[in-house]
Residue, then its C-alpha position, 0 to 999 in steps of 0.5 A: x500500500x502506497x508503495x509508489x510514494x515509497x519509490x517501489x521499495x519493498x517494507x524490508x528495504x524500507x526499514x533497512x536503515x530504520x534507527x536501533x537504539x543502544x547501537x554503537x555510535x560509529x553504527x551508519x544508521x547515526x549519520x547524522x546526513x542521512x536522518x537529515x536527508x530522510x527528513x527531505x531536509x536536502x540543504x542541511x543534509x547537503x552542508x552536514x555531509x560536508x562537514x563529515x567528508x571533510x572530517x574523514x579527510x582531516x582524519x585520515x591526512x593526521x595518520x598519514x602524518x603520524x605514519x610519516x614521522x613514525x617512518x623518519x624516526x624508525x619508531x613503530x607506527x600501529x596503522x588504523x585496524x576495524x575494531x570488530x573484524x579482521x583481515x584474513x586469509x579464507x581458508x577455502x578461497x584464500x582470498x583476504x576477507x574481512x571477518x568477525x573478531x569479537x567485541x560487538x556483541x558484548x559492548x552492546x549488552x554493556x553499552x561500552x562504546x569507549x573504544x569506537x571513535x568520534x566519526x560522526 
């Protein structure tokens, strides 16, 4: 019902994206550009995601800094690394894949997100 106001979705992708509380805060359902732009707030959502990609941009120009100076000075530099998956190899396919690694599950029963950064 009403679907063609719903661009022809269907109820499952409609609610893909619908907002979960007690999800971690890195969780892209927080976007805070894309509930803007649910909300047909276009022009707002236009600035804020802006604003993000040029966050992600200082974000990423600072470890390459700090991989830089950690080159120059010979000093170990422990480059970015997902905080719930791991990169490995597939046994089967032995292609390099993303798998979980623990750690989700029971920051969200214990509403922990100390280790998730600031990305939003």
């Amino acid at each position: 019902k009403y679907a063609e106001n719903m661009y022809y979705f269907s109820e499952l992708a409609l609610t893909l994206n619908a907002p979960e509380n007690g999800t971690a805060p890195t969780d892209s359902r927080r976007r805070p550009d894309q509930r803007l732009m649910e909300n047909g707030r276009w022009d707002e959502a236009n600035a804020e995601k802006q604003r993000l990609e040029e966050k992600q941009r200082i974000s990423r120009k600072r470890r390459e800094a700090e991989a830089a100076r950690a080159t120059e000075d010979g000093t170990p530099y422990d480059p970015y690394k997902p905080l719930w998956f791991e990169r490995k190899k597939d046994p089967v396919t032995q292609e390099l894949a993303h798998v979980y690694k623990g750690g989700y599950w029971e920051s969200k029963e214990k509403q922990d997100w100390t280790l998730c950064p600031d990305i939003f």
